[in-house]
Structures are given as C-alpha cells and as structure tokens.
C-alpha positions as CSV (number, residue, x, y, z in Angstrom):
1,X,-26.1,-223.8,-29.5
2,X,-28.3,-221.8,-32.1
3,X,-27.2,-219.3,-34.9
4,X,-30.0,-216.2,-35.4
5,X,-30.1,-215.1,-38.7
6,X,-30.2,-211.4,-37.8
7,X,-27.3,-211.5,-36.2
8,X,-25.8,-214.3,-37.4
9,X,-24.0,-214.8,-34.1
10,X,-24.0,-218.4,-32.3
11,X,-26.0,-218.0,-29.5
12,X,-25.3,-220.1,-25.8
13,X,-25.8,-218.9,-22.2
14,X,-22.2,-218.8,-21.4
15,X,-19.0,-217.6,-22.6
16,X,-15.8,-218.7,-21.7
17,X,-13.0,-217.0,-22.5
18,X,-9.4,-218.1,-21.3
19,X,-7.9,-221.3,-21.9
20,X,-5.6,-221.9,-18.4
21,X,-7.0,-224.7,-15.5
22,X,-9.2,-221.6,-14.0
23,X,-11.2,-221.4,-17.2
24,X,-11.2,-225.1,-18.8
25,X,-12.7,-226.0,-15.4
26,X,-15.2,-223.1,-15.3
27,X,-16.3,-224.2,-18.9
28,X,-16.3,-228.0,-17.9
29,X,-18.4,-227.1,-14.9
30,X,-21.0,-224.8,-16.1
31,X,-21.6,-227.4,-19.0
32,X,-21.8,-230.6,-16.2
33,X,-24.4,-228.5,-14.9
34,X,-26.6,-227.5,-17.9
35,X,-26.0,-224.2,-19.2
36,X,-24.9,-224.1,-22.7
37,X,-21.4,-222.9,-23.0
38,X,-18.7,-221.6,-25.8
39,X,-15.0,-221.9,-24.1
40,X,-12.9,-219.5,-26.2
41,X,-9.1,-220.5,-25.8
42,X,-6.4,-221.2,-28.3
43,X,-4.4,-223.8,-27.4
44,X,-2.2,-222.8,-23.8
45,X,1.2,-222.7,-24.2
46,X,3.5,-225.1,-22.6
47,X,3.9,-224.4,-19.1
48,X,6.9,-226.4,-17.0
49,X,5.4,-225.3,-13.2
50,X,3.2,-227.8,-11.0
51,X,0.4,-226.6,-9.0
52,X,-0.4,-227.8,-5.1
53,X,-3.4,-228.5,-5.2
54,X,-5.5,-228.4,-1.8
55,X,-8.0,-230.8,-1.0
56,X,-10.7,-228.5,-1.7
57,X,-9.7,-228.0,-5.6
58,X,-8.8,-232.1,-5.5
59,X,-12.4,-232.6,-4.1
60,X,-14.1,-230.0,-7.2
61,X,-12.1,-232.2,-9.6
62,X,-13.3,-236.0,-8.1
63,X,-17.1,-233.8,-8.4
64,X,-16.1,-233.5,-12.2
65,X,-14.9,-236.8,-13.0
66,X,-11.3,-235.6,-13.8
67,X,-9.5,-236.8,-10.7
68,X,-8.9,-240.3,-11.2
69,X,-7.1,-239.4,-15.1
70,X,-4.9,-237.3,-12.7
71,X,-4.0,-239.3,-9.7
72,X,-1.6,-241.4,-11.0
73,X,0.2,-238.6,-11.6
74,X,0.1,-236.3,-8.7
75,X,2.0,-236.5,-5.6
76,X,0.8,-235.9,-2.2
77,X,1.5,-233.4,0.4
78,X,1.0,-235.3,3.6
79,X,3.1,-232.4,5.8
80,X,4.3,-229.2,4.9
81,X,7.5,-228.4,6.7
82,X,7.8,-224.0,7.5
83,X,11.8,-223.2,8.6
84,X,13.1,-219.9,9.4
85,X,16.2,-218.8,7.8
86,X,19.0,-219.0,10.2
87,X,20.5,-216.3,9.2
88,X,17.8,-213.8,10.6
89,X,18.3,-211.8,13.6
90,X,15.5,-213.4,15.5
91,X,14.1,-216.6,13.7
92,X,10.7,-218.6,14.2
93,X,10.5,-222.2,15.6
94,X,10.5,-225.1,12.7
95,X,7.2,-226.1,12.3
96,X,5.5,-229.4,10.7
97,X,1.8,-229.6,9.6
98,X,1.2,-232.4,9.2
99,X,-2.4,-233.6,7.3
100,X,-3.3,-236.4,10.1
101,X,-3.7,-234.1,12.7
102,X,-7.2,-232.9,10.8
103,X,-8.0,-236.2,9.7
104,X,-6.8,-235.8,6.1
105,X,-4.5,-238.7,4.5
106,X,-2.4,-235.2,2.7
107,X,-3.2,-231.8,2.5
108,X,-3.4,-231.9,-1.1
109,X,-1.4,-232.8,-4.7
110,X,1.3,-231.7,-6.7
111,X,0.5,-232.1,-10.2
112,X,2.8,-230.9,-13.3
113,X,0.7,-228.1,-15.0
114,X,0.9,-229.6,-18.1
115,X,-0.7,-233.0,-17.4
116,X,-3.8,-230.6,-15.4
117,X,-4.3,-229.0,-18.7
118,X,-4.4,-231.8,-20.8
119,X,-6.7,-233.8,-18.3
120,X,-9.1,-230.8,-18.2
121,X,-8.7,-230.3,-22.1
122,X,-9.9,-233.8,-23.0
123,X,-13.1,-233.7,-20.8
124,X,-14.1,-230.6,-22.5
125,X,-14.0,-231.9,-25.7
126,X,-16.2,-235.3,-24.7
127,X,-18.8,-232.9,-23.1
128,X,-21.9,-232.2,-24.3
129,X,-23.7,-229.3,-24.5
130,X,-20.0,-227.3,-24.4
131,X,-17.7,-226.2,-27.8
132,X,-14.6,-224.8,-27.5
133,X,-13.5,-222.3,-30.4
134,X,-9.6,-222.8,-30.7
135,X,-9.2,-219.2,-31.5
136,X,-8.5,-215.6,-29.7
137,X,-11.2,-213.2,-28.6
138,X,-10.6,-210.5,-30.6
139,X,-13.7,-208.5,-29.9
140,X,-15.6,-208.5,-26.7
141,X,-18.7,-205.6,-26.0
142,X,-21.0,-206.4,-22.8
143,X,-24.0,-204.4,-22.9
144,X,-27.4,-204.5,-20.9
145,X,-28.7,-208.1,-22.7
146,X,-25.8,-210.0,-22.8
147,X,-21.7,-210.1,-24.4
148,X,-20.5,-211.0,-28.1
149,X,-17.1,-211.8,-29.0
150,X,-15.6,-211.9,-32.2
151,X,-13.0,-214.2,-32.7
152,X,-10.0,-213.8,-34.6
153,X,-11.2,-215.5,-37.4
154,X,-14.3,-213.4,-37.2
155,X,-16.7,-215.6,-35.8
156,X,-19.8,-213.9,-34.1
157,X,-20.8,-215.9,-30.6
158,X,-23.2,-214.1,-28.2
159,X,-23.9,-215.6,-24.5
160,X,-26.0,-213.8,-22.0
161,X,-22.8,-214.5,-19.6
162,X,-19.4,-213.8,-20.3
163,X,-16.8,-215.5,-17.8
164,X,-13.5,-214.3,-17.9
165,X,-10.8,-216.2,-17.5
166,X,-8.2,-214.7,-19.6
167,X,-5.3,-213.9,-17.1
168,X,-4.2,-210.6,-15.8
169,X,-4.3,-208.6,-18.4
170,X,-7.9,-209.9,-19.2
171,X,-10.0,-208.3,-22.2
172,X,-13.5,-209.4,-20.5
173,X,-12.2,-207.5,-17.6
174,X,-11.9,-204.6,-19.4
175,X,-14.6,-204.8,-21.5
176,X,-17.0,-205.1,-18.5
177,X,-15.1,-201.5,-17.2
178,X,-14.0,-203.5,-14.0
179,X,-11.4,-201.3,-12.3
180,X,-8.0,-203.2,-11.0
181,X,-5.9,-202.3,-8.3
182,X,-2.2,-203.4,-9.1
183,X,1.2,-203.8,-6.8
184,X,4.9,-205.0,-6.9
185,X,7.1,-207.0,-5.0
186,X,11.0,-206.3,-6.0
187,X,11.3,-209.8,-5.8
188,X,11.1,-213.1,-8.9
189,X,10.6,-216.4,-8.4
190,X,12.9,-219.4,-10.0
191,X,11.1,-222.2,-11.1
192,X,12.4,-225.8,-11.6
193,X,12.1,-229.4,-11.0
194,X,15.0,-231.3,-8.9
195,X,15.8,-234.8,-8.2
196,X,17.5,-235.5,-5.3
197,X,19.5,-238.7,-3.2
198,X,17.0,-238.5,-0.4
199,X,13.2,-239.5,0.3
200,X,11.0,-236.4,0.6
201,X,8.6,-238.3,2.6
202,X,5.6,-236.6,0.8
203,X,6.5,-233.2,3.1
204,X,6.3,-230.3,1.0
205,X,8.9,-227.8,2.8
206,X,8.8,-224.0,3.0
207,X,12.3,-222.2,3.8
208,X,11.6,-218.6,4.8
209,X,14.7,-216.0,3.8
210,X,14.8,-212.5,3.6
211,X,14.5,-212.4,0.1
212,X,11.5,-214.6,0.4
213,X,10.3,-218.2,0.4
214,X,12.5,-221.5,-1.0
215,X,9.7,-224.1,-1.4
216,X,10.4,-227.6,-2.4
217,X,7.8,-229.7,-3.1
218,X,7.1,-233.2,-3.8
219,X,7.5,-234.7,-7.4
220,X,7.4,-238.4,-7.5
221,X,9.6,-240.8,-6.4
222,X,13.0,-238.7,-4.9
223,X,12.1,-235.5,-7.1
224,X,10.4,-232.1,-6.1
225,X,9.7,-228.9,-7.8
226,X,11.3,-225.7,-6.8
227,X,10.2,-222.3,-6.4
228,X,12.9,-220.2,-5.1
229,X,11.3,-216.6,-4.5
230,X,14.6,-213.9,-4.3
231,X,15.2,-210.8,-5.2
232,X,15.3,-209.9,-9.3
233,X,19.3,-209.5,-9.7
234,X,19.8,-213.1,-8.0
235,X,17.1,-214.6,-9.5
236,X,18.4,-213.3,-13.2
237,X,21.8,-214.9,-12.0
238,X,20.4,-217.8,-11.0
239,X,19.1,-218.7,-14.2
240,X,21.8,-217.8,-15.9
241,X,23.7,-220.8,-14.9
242,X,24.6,-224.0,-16.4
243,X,22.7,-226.7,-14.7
244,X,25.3,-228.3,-12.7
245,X,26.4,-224.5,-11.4
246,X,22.6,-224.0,-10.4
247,X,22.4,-227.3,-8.9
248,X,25.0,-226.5,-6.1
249,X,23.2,-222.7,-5.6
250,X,20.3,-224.9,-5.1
251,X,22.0,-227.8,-3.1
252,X,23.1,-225.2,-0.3
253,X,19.7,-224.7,1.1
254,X,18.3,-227.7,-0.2
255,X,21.0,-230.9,0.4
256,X,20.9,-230.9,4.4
257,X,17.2,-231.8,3.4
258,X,17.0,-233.5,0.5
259,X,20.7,-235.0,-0.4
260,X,22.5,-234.2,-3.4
261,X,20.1,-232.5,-5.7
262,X,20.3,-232.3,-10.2
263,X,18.7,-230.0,-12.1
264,X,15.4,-231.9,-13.9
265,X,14.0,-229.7,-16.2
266,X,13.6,-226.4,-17.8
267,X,13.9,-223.0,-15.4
268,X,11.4,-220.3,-16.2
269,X,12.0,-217.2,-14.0
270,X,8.7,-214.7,-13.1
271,X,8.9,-211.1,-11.6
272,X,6.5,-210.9,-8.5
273,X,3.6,-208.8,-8.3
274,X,-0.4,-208.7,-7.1
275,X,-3.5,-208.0,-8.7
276,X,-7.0,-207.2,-7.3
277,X,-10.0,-206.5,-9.4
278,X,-12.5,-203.9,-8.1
279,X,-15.0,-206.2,-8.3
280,X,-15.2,-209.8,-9.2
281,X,-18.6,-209.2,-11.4
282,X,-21.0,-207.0,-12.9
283,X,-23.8,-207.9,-14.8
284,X,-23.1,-210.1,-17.5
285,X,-19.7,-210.6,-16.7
286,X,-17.7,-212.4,-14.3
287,X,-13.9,-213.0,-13.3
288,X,-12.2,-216.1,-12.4
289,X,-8.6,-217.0,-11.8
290,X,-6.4,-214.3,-12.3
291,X,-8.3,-212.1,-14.3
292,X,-9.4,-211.1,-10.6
293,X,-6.9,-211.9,-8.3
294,X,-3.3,-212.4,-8.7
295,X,-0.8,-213.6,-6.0
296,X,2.5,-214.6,-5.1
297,X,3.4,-218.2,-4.9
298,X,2.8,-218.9,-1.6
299,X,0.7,-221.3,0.3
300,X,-0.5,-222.6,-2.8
301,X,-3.2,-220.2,-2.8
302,X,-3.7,-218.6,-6.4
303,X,-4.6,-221.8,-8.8
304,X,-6.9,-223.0,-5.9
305,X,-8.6,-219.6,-5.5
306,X,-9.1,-219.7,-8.9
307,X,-10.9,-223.3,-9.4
308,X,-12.9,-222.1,-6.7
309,X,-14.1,-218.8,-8.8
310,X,-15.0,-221.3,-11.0
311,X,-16.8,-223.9,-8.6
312,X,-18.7,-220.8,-7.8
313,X,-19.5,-219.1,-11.4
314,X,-21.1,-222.6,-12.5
315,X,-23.0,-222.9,-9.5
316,X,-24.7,-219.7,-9.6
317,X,-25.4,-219.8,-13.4
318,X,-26.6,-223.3,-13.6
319,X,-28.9,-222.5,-10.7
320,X,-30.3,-219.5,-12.8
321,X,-30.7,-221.6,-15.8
322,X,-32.8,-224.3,-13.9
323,X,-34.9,-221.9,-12.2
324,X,-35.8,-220.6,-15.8
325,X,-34.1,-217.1,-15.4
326,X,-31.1,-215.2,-16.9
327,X,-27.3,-216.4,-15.8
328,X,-25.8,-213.2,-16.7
329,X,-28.2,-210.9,-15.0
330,X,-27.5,-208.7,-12.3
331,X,-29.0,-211.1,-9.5
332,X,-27.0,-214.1,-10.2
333,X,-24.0,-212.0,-10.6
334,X,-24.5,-210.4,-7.5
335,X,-24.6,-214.0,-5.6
336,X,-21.5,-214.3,-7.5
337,X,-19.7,-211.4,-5.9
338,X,-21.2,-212.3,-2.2
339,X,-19.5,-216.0,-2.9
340,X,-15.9,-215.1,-3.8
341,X,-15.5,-212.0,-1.8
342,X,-14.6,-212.7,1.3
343,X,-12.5,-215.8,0.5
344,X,-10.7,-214.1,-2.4
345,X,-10.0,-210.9,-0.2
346,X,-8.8,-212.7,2.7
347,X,-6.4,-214.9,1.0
348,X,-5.3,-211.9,-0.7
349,X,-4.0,-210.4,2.2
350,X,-2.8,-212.9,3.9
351,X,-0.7,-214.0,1.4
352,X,0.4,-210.1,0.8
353,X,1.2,-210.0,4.4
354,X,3.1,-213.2,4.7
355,X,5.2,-212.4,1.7
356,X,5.7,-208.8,3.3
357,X,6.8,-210.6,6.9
358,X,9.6,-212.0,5.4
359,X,11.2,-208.8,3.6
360,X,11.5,-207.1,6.7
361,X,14.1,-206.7,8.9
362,X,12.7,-204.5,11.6
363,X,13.3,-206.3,15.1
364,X,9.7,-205.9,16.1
365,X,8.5,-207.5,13.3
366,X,10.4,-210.1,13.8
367,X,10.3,-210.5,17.3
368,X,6.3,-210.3,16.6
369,X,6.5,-213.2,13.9
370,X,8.5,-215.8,15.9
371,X,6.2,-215.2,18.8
372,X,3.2,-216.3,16.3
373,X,4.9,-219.5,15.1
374,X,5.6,-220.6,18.6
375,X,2.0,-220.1,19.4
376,X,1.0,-222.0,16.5
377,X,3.9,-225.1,17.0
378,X,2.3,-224.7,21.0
379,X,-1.1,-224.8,20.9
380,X,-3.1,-227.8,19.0
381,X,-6.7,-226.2,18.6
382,X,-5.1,-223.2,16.7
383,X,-2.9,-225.1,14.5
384,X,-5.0,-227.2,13.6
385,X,-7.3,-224.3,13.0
386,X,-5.1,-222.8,10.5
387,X,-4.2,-225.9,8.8
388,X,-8.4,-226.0,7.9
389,X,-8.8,-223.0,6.9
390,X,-5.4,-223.1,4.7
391,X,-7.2,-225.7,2.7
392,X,-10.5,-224.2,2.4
393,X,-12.3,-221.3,3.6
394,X,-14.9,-222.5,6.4
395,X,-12.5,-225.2,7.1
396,X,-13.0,-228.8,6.0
C-alpha cells in the first residue's frame, strides 16, 4: 500500500469490506492473486451455525491453501437423505443421493462456522500484499475513479475497487445506488447442534413439512446440527424451552432416525426472508455473499453462492491487474456481472420455489411434486444430473 500526501488516504486496488467467510475469502483471494487489498472488518461475532459446504466451495478452499487447517474438523456429507412428511395429503417417495453415484467420495462438509472463520482469519493475517483494518466502515463514496472509506476511527483508505461484503443490509451496496429487491417467508428457522444414540452414517437428511424443511446434518462422531425451518409462533416456542423439553420436540421427528437425541449447544432462532440485488456490480463496486443475494437455508446454497462471488470477484480483478488495467472499471465489472448472474439467479429461484413447494397445500401442487421425486428416485441420468448441478453450476 501507499499513502498520497494530498489526500492522505492509503491507497490499494481493492477494498474489502465485510468481515463474514464471503468476504475473508474474497480478500484472501484477490491478495493470492496479486492485487493489493485492504479487508475492512471488525472482528465477527460469534456465530454457533455450521455451513455445508459443497465440493465446489471445498475445492476454492484446497486452491487457497486453507483446507487442510479445516479438514480435521469438518464432517462429510456422503448422502443426503429427502423424506416427505407423512402427514401430507399426497407425499413424495424417500429419496437417497448418494455422492458415489457421481464419483464423488461426499458431496461436501459440515464445518462449525466458527472454526471457518478463524481458519480464514489467520491466512489473512500471514498474507502478503493484504491488511485488514479491525474497524467499521463508517464512510463509503464511489465515484467515477475509484471508492474511499473512512473508518470509524477515521482512517482514509482509497481502492479503485470496492467489494462488498457486508451482509444484507450492506453500506457498499448502497453507496454504489444498487437497487434490492426484498421478500418474506412467514416462516424461522431453529438452529442447534444434537447428539444422538445412533450413527448418522455421514447422510445429511432433509425432512420436508408443511411448515418447511427439518434438516439434520452430520457433526462428528454421533452428533449433527439442526435447522428446523417452521413457522414464527413455533419456532419462538421452541426456543423457549429448557433443553431437555426441546430435546423431545426434536426427538419426535428426529429419534426414528437418529436414536435418542440431547441438546449440544446454544439455539439461535432467525426469521426467514430473500434478498436480490438489482445488480451484482457497477463500476467500482461489486457484491458478494449476501450483500447480493440472500436465501433460505436450504440445499446449502447461500454460503456456497457466496464463496463463489468471491472465487469470481478475485478472478476478474487479478486478471485486470496483470494485464496492466483498472480492476474497478466498468469492463472488469461487467465480466463480473456475466459470471455470477446466471448461477446466482437460478439458485435463487430454485431455492425460492422449493421452499414455496412445501407451504402449499393445494392437491395439484402436490400431486405435481410427488410426481417429480419419483421421476428423480426412477430415472439415473436425471438424478444424477441434479445431484451435479446441486454442487456446482456446469456440473462437476
């Protein structure tokens, strides 16, 4: 980095704002590949989830060198298990994907959030050519030759690219006038980890209610997070109990699978909804994670969408730097947009009209969406197909 005196603002070709996995990686990558970046992130805040992550985002990681620190704690998904609420009028065929049938040894890994961000956090701090600026952005403007941000403690940085990863309701985002389209689900989703008397054989397994999806999946040795997606007034109920009074809620759906179950950590409870930025760039700015895209927890799809954006953002802008032009300008940010488009929009909605399948109750619908999971247990080619392309757009 250098420091003008007429401005007296530190000078890089990137700026990183947002400290989640989207935008430590996105820092960590567009550094690994030569461009000179500030990441600007206060410390995150503890965060008790896990993340799937698909082989895709485990792949990006081995590229980065932070794999291996992770491995021995992540645990694989080697089949994911889909089962249809009995209770429904007209239910689906069970279903099991499992990761051999496309050549894979697992699908992907569950890792605890907290041990991604640490791994991710301690490979930006040994990598050259990238700071990090444990403060808030306080400031942003974008204008036609590049972005500053003033951090809270009123330090000046200017970058000819600004990269936004600063959650939903992102600053960089607004600041670069992107337009967002916004919706709500009236459901929340329960979040927990579980031990349990049974094996779960490395299956991560998806029941599918009314309410919405009960996902358990694997944790180590005989435990497995939860995300149990219902509607607002059970959810609030549901964390409202004492652990051993949650454990049997949980233990009706979950003990003819996994055994007796225990409560094995914290429960944080989140209120459903879906985000869409207008655009995923402009010139000087781009969005990654969910400062562009938001979406329920299903199919493991955001967090992997996300490290994708980012996979992307340093691609683009390290190809710029190399070929001696501007990162931020409207070029490479166009090759940006053409990049995450189509992937971002079509997991979008496909994750929007899963979610939106389950709520309803209408007999065609459901008559419509057992027909589609018999064709898929039924025919190889196509499930095989979508097991490909729910790892990675293009397939694997």
């Amino acid at each position: 980095m250098t420091r003008t005196t007429r401005t007296q603002a530190a000078e890089a070709d990137a700026i990183v704002v947002g400290g989640g996995p989207a935008g430590l990686l996105a820092a960590l990558l567009l550094a690994r590949g030569g461009v000179d970046t500030v990441l600007v992130a206060p410390p995150a805040p503890e965060d008790h989830r896990t993340t799937g992550l698909l082989a895709g985002s485990v792949a990006i990681l081995e590229r980065a060198g932070i794999w291996p620190a992770l491995r021995p704690a992540a645990a694989p998904m080697r089949a994911i298990r889909l089962i249809d609420d009995g209770g429904r009028r007209i239910s689906g065929p069970e279903l099991v994907f499992r990761a051999a049938e496309i050549g894979l040894d697992a699908f992907g890994h569950n890792v605890a959030n907290r041990d991604l961000v640490a791994a991710l956090a301690e490979a930006v701090a040994a990598t050259p050519q990238l700071r990090r600026v444990a403060d808030i952005a306080a400031e942003i403007r974008i204008g036609a030759g590049g972005a500053t941000v003033r951090t809270g403690g009123g330090e000046m940085l200017r970058g000819r690219l600004v990269v936004g990863a600063d959650g939903r309701a992102s600053a960089v985002r607004a600041a670069a006038g992107i337009g967002v389209r916004r919706w709500g689900y009236d459901q929340a989703a329960l979040v927990t980890t579980l031990r349990h008397a049974r094996f779960h054989d490395d299956i991560s397994t998806e029941i599918h209610t009314a309410a919405g999806p009960f996902t358990l999946v694997p944790l180590g040795d005989r435990r497995s997070s939860l995300v149990w997606v219902t509607r607002p007034a059970e959810a609030k109920a549901l964390a409202a109990l004492d652990d051993a009074a949650l454990a049997r809620a949980i233990g009706r759906r979950a003990e003819p699978i996994l055994g007796a179950v225990t409560v094995d950590g914290p429960r944080q409870l989140f209120p459903l909804s879906g985000l869409a930025a207008r655009r995923l760039a402009v010139p000087r700015a781009a969005l990654v994670g969910e400062a562009a895209h938001a979406l329920p927890p299903i199919g493991a799809q955001g967090l992997n969408l996300g490290f994708r954006d980012a996979d992307a953002v340093a691609e683009v802008a390290a190809a710029a730097v190399r070929a001696g032009t501007d990162p931020g300008a409207a070029a490479a940010m166009a090759r940006y947009e053409a990049r995450r488009r189509g992937d971002v929009a079509s997991r979008s909605a496909g994750v929007d009209l899963l979610n939106r399948s389950l709520l309803t109750d209408a007999t065609p619908a459901l008559a419509l969406r057992a027909l589609a999971l018999q064709a898929v247990k039924r025919v190889a080619p196509l499930r095989r197909l979508l097991m490909r392309e729910g790892i990675a757009p293009g397939g694997i």
